[in-house]
BAVORO-823507 format. One record per residue (C-alpha): y, x, z. Coordinates in steps of 0.05 Angstrom, whole numbers, padded with zeros to 5 digits, always signed. Layout:
<site><py>Y</py><px>X</px><pz>Z</pz></site>
...
//
This chain:
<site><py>-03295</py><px>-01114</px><pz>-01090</pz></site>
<site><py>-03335</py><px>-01107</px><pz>-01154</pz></site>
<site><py>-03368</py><px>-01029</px><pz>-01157</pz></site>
<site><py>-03404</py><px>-01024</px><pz>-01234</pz></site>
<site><py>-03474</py><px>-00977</px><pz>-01224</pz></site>
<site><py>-03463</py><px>-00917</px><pz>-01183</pz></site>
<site><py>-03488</py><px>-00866</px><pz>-01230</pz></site>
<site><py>-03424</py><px>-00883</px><pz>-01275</pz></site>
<site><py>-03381</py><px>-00879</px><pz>-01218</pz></site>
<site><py>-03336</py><px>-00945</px><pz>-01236</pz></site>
<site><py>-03305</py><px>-00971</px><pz>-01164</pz></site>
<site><py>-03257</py><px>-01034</px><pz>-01185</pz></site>
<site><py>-03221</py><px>-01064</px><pz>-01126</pz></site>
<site><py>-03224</py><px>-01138</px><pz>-01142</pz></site>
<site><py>-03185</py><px>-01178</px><pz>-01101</pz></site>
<site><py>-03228</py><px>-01249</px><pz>-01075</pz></site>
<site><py>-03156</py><px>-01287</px><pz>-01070</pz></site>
<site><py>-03140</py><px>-01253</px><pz>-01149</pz></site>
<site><py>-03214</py><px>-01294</px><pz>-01165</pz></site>
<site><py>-03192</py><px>-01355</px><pz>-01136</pz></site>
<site><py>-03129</py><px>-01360</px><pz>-01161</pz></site>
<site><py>-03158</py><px>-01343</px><pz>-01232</pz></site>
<site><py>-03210</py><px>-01394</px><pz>-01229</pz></site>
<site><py>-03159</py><px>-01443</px><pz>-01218</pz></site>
<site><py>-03125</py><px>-01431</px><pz>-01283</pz></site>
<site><py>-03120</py><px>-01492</px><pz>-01338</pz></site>
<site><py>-03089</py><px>-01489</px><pz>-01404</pz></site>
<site><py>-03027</py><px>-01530</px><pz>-01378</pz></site>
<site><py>-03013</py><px>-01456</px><pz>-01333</pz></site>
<site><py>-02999</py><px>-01409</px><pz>-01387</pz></site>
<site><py>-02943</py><px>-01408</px><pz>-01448</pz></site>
<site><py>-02960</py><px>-01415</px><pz>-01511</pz></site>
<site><py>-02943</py><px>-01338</px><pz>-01548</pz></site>
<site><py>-02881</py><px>-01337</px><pz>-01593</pz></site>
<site><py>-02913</py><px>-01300</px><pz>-01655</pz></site>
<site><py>-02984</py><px>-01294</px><pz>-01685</pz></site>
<site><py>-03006</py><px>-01229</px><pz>-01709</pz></site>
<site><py>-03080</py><px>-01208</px><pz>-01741</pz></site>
<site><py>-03098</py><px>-01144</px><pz>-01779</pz></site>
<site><py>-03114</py><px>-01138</px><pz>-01858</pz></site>
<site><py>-03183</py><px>-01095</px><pz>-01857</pz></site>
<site><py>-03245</py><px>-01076</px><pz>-01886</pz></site>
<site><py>-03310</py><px>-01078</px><pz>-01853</pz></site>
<site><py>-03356</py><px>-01018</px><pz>-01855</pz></site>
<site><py>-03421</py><px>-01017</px><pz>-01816</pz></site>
<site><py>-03436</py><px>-00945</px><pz>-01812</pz></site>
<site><py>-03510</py><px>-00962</px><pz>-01796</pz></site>
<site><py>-03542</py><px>-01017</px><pz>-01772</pz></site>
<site><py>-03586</py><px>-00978</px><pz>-01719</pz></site>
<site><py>-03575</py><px>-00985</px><pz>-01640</pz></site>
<site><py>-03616</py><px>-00958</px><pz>-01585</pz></site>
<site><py>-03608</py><px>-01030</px><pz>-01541</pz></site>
<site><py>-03628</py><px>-01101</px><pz>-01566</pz></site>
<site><py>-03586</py><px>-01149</px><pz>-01537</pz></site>
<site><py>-03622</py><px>-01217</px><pz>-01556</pz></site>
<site><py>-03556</py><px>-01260</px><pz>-01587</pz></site>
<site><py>-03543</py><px>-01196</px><pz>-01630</pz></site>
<site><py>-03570</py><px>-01195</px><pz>-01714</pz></site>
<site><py>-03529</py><px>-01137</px><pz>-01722</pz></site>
<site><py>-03581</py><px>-01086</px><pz>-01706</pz></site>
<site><py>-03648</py><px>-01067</px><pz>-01748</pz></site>
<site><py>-03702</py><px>-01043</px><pz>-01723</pz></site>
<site><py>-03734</py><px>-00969</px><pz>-01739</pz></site>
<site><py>-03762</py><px>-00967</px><pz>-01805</pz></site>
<site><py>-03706</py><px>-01026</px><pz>-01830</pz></site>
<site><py>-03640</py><px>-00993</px><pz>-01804</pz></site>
<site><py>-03589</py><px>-00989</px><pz>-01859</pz></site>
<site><py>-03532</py><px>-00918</px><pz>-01867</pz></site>
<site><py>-03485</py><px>-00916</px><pz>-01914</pz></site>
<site><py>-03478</py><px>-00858</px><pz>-01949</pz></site>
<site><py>-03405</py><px>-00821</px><pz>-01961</pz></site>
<site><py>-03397</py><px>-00839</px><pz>-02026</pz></site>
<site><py>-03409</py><px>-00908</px><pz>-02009</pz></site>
<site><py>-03359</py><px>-00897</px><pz>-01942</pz></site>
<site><py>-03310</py><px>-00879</px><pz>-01996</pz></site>
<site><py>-03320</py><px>-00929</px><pz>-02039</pz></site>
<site><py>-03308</py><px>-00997</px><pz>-01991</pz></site>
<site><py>-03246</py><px>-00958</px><pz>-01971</pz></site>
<site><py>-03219</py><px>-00955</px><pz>-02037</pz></site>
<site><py>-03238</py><px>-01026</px><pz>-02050</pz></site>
<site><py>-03201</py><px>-01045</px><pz>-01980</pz></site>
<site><py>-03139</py><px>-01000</px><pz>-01993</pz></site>
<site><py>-03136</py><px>-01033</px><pz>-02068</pz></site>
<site><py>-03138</py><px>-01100</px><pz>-02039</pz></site>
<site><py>-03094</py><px>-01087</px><pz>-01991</pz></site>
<site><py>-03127</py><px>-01071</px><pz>-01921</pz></site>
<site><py>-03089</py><px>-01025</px><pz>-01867</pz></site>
<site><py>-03142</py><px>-01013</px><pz>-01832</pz></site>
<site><py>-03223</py><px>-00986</px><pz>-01834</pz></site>
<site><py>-03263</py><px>-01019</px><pz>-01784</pz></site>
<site><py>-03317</py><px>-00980</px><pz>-01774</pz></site>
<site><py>-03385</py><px>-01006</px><pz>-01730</pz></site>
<site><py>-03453</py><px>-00994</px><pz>-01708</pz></site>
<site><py>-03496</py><px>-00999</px><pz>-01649</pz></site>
<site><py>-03496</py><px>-00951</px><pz>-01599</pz></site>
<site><py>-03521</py><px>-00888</px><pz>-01620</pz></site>
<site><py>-03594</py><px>-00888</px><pz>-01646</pz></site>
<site><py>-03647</py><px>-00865</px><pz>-01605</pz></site>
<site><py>-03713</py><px>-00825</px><pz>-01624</pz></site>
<site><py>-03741</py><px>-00882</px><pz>-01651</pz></site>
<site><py>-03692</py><px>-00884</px><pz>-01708</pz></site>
<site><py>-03727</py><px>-00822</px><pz>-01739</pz></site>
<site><py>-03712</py><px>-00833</px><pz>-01812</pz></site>
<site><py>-03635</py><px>-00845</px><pz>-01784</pz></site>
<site><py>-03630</py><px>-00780</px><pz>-01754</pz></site>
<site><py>-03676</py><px>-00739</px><pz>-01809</pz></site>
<site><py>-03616</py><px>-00772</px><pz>-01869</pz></site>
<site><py>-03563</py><px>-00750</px><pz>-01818</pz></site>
<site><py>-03588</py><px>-00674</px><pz>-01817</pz></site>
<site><py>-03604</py><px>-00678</px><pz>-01889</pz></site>
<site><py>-03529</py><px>-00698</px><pz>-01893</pz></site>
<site><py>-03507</py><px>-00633</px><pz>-01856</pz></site>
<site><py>-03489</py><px>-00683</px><pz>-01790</pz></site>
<site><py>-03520</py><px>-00663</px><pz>-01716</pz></site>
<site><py>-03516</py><px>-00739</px><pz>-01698</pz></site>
<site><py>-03487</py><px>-00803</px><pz>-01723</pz></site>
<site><py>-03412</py><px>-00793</px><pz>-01677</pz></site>
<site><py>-03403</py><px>-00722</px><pz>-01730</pz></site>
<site><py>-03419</py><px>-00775</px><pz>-01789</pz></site>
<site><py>-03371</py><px>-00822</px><pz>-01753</pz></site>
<site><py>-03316</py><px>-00774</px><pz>-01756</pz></site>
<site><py>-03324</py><px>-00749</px><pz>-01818</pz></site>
<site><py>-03320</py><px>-00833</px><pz>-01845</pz></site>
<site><py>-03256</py><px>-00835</px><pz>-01814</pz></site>
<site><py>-03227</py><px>-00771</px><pz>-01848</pz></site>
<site><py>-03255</py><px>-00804</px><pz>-01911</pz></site>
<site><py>-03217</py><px>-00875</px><pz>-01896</pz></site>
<site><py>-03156</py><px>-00831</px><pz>-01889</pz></site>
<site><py>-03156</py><px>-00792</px><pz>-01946</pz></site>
<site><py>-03166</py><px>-00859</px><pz>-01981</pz></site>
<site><py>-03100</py><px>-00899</px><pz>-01948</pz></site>
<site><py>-03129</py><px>-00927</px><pz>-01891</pz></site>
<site><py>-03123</py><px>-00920</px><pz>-01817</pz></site>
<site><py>-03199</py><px>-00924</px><pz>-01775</pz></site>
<site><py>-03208</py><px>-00966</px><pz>-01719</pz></site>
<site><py>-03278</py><px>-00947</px><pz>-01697</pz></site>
<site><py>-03333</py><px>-00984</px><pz>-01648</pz></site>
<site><py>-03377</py><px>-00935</px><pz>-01637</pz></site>
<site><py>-03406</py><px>-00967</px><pz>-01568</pz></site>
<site><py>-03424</py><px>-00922</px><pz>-01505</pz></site>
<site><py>-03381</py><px>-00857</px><pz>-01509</pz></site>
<site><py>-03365</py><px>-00808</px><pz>-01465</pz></site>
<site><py>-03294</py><px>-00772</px><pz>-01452</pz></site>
<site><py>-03317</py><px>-00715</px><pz>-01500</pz></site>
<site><py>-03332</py><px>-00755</px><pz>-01554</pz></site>
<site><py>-03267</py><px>-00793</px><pz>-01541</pz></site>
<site><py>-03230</py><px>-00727</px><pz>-01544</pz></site>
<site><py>-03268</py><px>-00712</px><pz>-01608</pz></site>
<site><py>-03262</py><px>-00773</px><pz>-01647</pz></site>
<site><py>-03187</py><px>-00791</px><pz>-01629</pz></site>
<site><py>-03166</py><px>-00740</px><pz>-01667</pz></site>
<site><py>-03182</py><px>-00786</px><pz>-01731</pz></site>
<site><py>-03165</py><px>-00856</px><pz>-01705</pz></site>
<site><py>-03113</py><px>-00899</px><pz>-01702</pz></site>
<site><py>-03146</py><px>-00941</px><pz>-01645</pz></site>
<site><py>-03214</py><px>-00957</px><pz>-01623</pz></site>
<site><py>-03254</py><px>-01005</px><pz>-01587</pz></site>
<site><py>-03328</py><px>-01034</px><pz>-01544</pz></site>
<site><py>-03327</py><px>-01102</px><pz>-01517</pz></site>
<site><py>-03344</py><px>-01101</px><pz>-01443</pz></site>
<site><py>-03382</py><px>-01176</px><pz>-01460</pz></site>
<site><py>-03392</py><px>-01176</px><pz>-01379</pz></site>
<site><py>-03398</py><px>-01150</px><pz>-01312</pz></site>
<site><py>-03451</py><px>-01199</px><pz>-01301</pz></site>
<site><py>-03520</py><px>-01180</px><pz>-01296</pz></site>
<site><py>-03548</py><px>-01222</px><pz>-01351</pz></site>
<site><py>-03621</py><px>-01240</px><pz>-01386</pz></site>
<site><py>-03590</py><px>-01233</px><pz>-01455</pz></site>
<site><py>-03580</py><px>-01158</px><pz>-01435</pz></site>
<site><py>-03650</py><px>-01153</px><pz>-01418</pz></site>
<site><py>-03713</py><px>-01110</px><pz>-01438</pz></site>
<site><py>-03727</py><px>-01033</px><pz>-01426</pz></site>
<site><py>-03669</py><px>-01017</px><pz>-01476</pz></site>
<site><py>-03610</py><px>-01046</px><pz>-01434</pz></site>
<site><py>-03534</py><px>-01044</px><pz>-01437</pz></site>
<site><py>-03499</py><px>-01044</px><pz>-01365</pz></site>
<site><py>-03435</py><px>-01062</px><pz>-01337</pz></site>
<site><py>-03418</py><px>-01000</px><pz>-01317</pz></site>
<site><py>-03435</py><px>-00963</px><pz>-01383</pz></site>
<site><py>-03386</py><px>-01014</px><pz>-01412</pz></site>
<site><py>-03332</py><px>-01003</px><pz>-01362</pz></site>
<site><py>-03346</py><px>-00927</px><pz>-01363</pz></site>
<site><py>-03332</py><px>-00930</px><pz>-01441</pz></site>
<site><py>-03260</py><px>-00969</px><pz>-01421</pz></site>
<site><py>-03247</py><px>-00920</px><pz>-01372</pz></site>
<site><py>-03255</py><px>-00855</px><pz>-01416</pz></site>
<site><py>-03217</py><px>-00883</px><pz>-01464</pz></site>
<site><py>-03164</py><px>-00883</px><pz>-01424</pz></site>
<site><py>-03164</py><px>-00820</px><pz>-01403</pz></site>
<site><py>-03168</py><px>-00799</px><pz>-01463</pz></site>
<site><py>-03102</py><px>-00838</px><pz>-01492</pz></site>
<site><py>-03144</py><px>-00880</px><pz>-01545</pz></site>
<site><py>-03105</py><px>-00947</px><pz>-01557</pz></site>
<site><py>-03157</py><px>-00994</px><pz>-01535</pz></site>
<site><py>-03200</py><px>-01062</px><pz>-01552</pz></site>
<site><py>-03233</py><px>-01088</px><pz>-01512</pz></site>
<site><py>-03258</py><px>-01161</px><pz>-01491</pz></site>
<site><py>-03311</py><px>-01212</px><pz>-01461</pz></site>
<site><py>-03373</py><px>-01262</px><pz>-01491</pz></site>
<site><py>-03373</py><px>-01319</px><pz>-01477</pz></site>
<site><py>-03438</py><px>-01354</px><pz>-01466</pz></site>
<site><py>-03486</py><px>-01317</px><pz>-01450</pz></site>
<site><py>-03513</py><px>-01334</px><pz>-01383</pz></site>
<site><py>-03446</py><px>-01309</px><pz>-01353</pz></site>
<site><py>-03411</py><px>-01359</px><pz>-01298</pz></site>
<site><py>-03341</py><px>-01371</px><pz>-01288</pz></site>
<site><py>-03339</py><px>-01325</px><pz>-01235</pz></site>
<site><py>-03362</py><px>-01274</px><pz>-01280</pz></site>
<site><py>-03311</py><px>-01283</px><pz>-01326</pz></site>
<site><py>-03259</py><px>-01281</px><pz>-01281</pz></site>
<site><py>-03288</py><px>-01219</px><pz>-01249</pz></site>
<site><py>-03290</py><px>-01191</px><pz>-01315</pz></site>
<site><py>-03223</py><px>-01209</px><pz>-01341</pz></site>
<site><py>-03191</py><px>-01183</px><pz>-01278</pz></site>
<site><py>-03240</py><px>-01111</px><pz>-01288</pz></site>
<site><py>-03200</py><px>-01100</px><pz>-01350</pz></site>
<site><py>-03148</py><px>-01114</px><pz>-01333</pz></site>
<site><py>-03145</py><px>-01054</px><pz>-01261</pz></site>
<site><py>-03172</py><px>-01006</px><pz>-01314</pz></site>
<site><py>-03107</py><px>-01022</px><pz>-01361</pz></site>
<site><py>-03065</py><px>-01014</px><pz>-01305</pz></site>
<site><py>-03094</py><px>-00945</px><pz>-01293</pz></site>
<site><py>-03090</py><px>-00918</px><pz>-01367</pz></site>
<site><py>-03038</py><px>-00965</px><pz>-01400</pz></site>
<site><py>-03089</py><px>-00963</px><pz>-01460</pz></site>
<site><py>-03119</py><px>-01039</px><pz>-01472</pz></site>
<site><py>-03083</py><px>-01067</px><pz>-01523</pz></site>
<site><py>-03115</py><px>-01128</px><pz>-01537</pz></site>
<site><py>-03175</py><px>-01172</px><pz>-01505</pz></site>
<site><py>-03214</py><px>-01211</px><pz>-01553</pz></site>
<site><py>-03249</py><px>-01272</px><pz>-01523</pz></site>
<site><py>-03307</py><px>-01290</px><pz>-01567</pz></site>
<site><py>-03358</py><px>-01346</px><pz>-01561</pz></site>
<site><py>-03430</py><px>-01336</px><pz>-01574</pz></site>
<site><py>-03445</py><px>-01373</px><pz>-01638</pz></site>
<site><py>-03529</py><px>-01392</px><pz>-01660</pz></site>
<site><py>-03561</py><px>-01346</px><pz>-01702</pz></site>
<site><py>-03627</py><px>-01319</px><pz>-01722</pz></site>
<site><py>-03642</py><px>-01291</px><pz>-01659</pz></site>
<site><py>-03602</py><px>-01328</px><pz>-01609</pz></site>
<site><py>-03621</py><px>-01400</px><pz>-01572</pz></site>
<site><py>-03554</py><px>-01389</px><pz>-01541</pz></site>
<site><py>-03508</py><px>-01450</px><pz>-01553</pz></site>
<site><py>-03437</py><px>-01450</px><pz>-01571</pz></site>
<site><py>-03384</py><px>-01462</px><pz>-01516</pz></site>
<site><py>-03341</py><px>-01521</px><pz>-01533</pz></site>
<site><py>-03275</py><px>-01529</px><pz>-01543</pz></site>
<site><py>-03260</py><px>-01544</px><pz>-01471</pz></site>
<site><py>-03291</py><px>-01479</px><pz>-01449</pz></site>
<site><py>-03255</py><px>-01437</px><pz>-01489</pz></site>
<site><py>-03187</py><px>-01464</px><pz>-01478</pz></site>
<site><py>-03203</py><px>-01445</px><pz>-01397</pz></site>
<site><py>-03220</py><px>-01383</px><pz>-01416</pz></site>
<site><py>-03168</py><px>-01364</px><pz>-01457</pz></site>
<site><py>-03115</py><px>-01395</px><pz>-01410</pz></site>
<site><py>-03149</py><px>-01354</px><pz>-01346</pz></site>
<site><py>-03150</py><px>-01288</px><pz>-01401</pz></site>
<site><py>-03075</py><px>-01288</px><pz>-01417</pz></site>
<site><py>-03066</py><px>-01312</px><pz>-01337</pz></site>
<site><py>-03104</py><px>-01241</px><pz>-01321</pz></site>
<site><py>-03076</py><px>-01199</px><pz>-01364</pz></site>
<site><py>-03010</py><px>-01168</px><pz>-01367</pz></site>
<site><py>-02951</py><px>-01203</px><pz>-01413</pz></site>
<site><py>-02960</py><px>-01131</px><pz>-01458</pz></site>
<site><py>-03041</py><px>-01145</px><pz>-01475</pz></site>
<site><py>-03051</py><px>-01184</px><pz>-01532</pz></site>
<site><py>-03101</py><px>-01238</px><pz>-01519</pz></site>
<site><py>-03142</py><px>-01248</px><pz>-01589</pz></site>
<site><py>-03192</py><px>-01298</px><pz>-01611</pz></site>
<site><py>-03240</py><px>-01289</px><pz>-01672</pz></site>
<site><py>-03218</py><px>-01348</px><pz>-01725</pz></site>
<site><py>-03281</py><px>-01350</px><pz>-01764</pz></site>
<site><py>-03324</py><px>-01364</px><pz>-01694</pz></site>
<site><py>-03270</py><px>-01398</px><pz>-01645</pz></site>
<site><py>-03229</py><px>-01462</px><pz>-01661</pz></site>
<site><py>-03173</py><px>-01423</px><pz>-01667</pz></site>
<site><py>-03127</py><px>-01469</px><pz>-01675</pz></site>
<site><py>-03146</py><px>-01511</px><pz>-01613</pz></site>
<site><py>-03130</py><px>-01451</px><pz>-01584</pz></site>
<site><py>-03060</py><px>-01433</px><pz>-01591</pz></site>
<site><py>-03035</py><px>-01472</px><pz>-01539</pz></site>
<site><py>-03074</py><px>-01430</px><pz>-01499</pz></site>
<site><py>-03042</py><px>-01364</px><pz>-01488</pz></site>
<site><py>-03066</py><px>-01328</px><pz>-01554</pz></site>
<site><py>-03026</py><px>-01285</px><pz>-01598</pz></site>
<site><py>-03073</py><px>-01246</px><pz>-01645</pz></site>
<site><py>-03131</py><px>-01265</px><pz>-01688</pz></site>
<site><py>-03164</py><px>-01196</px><pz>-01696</pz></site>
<site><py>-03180</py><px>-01161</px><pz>-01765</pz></site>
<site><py>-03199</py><px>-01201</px><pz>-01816</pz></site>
<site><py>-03218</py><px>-01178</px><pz>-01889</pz></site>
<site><py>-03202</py><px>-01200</px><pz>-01958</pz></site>
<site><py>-03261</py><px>-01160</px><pz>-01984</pz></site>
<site><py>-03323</py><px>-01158</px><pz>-01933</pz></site>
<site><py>-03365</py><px>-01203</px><pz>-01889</pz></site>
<site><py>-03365</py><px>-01200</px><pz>-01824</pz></site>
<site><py>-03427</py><px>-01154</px><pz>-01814</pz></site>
<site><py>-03439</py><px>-01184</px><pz>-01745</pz></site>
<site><py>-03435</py><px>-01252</px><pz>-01748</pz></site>
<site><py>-03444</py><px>-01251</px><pz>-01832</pz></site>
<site><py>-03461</py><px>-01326</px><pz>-01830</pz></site>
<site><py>-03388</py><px>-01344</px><pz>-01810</pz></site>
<site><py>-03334</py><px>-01333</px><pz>-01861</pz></site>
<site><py>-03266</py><px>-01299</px><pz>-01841</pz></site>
<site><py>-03211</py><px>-01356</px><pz>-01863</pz></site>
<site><py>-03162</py><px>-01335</px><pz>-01918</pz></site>
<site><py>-03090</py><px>-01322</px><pz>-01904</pz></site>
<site><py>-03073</py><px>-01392</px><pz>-01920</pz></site>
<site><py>-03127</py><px>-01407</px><pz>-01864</pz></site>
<site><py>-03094</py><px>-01362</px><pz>-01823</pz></site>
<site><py>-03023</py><px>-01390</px><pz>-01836</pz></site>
<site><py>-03060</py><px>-01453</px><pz>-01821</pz></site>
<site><py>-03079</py><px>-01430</px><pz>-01747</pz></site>
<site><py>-02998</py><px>-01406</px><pz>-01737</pz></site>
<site><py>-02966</py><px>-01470</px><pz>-01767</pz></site>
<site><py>-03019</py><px>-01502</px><pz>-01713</pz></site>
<site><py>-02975</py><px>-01467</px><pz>-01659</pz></site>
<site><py>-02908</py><px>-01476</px><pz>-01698</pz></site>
<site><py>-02911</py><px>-01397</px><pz>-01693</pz></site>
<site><py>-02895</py><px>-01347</px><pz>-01743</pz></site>
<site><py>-02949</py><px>-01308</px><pz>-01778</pz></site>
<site><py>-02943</py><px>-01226</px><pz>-01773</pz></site>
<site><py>-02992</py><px>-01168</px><pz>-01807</pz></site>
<site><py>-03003</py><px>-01121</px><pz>-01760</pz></site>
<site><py>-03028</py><px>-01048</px><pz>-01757</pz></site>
<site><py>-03097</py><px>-01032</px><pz>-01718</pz></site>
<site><py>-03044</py><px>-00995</px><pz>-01674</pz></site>
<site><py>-03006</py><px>-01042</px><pz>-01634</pz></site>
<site><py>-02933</py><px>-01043</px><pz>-01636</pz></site>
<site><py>-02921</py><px>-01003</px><pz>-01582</pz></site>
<site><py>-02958</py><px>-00938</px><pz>-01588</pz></site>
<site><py>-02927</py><px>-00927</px><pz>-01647</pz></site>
<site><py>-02877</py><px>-00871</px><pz>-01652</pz></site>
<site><py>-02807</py><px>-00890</px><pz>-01653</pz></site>
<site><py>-02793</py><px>-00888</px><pz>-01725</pz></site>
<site><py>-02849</py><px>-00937</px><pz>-01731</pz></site>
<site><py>-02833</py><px>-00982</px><pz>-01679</pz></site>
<site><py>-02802</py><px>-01043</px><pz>-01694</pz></site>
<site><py>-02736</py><px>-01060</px><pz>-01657</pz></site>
<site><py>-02746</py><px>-01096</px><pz>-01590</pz></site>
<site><py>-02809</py><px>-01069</px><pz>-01577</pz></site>
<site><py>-02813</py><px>-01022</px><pz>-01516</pz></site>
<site><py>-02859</py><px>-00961</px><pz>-01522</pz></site>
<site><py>-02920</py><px>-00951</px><pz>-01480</pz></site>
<site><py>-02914</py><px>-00894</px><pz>-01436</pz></site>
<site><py>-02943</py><px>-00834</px><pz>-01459</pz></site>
<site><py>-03023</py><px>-00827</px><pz>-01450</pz></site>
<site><py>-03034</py><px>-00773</px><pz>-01385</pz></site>
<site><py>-03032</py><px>-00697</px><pz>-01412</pz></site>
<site><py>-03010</py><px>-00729</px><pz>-01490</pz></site>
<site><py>-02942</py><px>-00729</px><pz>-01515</pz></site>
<site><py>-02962</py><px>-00788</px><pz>-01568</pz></site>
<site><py>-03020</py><px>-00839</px><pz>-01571</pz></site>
<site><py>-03033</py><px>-00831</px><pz>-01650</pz></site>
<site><py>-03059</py><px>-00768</px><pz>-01664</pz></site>
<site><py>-03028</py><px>-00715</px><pz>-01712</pz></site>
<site><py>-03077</py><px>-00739</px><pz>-01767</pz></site>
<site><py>-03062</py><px>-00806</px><pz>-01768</pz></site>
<site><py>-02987</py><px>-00796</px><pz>-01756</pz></site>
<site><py>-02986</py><px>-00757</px><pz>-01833</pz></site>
<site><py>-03034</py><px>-00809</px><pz>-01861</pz></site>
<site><py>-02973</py><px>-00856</px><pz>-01844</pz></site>
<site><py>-02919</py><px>-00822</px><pz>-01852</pz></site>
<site><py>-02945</py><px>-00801</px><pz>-01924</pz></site>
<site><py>-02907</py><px>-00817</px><pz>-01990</pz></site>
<site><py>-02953</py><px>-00849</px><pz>-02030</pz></site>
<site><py>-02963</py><px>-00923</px><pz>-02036</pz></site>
<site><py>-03017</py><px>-00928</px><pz>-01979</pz></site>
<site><py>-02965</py><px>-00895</px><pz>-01935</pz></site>
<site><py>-02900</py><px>-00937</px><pz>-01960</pz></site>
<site><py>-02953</py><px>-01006</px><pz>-01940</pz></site>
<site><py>-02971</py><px>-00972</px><pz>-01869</pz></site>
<site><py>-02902</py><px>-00964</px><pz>-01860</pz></site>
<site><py>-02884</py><px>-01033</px><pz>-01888</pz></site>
<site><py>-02931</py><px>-01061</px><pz>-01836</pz></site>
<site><py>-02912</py><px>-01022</px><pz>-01771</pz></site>
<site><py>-02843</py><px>-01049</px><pz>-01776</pz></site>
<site><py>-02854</py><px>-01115</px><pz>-01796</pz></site>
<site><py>-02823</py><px>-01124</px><pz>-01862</pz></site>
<site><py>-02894</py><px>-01127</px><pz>-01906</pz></site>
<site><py>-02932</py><px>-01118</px><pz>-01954</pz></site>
<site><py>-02964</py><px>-01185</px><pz>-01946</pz></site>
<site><py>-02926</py><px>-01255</px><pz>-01961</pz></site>
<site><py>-02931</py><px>-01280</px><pz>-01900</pz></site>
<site><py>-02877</py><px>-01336</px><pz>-01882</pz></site>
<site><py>-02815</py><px>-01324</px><pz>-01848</pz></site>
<site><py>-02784</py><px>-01344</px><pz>-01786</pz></site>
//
């Protein structure tokens, strides 16, 4: 059995035999997916501030250097995004700032904000006044701030990276497993559709993968709330001595991923850091947001491919490309839904997974709402080819 830090309270029952058998996983064990799905966005990083300083990461700043966008600026990437045709507002920063991060917090109050989750919510009101639906990362949260901030998301998301105690997690300012699988957890009893995923690369065995895989996987089966697992490789940076799994790797761990995880998870792989197309043999059927209008804020010195790159990665599978919503398919309501998808049961104590917000953002009758609804049942707004 795997049991995350007691403080958090996380007990997993992890089968030994379910290890094994995972472990033993190849490529040639798993079906290729029939379809190939990825999400138009555009990427907004709230602030670059976060209380931990995970060593592969250039995503954070320190105090002193931390970026925050303001609201007008909040406004005006979604408008941009939402012009070029984004669905969705992926909004990200690093956990929430600590005391060091005074000039963060002194802008916040100047702002009218008690702390960076009220700015957060007030972003994502902004993205849907402007045509777009949020998808938040946030990091660490707990159930209240889950209750809080669903209320103005289509979907949201923390990668669990691993349950492995690893040196690239290191120093006084530490992330855990089990504040990583508490985050999962609360989001699933809160009803939040759910991302989720692993690193790979970073000191992290294959036991640890598997182990991790299969943590995500009892936690989904508790909540019904993980809708996708990303699998991401550690690429070099700046900061990071960390080298870059090969091909070979990856293909194992997607293949033991979609093995783990149940036929209703999406298993996704970033295009502009993976080999994506090396991969679709693998068990993948999603390649994640991409934008048409903003780097990727996290790893900024890899491009996101265009859709023809995209297509590119499909016709490598002989798959069919689809735009998706950062809502999957089935937690949509059923006027959304496309036909031959089965709806996830409802979230505990919830009659729907999208809140009442989102639901009108979607529903409305401008031309935001008329490409929201082209894209939640499948029939546009981008060109994509046909089956």
């Amino acid at each position: 059995m795997f049991t995350a830090a007691d403080e958090y309270g996380i007990e997993l029952s992890i089968d030994e035999r379910a290890v094994e058998r995972l472990l033993s996983v190849r490529p040639a064990d798993v079906e290729p997916a029939d379809r190939l799905t990825f999400a138009r966005n555009v990427f907004i990083p709230l602030t670059t501030a976060c209380r931990y300083t995970c060593t592969y990461c250039t995503y954070y700043d320190v105090p002193g250097e931390a970026s925050l966008l303001s609201p007008e600026e909040v406004r005006e990437q979604c408008r941009v995004g939402a012009d070029a045709g984004c669905t969705e507002a992926l909004f990200t920063f690093g956990d929430e700032p600590d005391d060091r991060y005074t000039a963060v917090h002194e802008t916040l109050a100047e702002w009218g904000f008690d702390s960076v989750h009220d700015y957060l919510y007030r972003a994502c009101e902004i993205a849907l006044e402007e045509g777009l639906l949020p998808h938040s990362n946030p990091g660490d949260l707990t159930e209240m701030r889950f209750a809080d901030l669903r209320e103005v998301n289509a979907s949201m998301g923390v990668m669990l990276e691993t349950t492995a105690d690893v040196d690239a997690h290191s120093g006084g300012r530490r992330k855990t497993p089990g504040q990583r699988l508490n985050t999962i957890r609360a989001a699933g009893r809160q009803g939040v559709p759910f991302t989720t995923g692993i690193l790979v690369g970073i000191g992290e065995g294959w036991r640890d993968r598997a182990e991790s895989l299969l943590a995500i996987r009892e936690l989904h089966e508790r909540h019904g709330h993980v809708q996708e697992v990303i699998v991401q490789n550690v690429v070099p940076n700046e900061r990071s001595d960390f080298a870059k799994p090969d091909t070979a790797t990856m293909r194992r761990v997607v293949a033991m991923a979609r093995a783990a995880l149940p036929p209703e998870v999406s298993v996704q792989v970033p295009p502009n850091l993976s080999p994506a197309a090396d991969l679709v043999d693998c068990g993948i059927d999603d390649l994640g947001g991409v934008s048409p209008v903003t780097d990727d804020y996290i790893n900024p010195a890899y491009e996101w491919p265009d859709l023809d790159g995209l297509r590119a990665v499909a016709d490598a599978g002989g798959m069919p490309l689809r735009e998706r919503l950062p809502t999957y398919a089935r937690y949509l309501p059923d006027d959304l839904r496309p036909v031959g998808v089965d709806p996830a049961p409802a979230p505990t104590d919830r009659d729907a997974w999208l809140p009442p917000a989102v639901r009108a953002r979607i529903a409305d009758g401008d031309v935001h709402g008329r490409r929201l609804r082209g894209v939640a049942r499948g029939d546009g707004p981008l060109a994509v080819r046909s089956d």
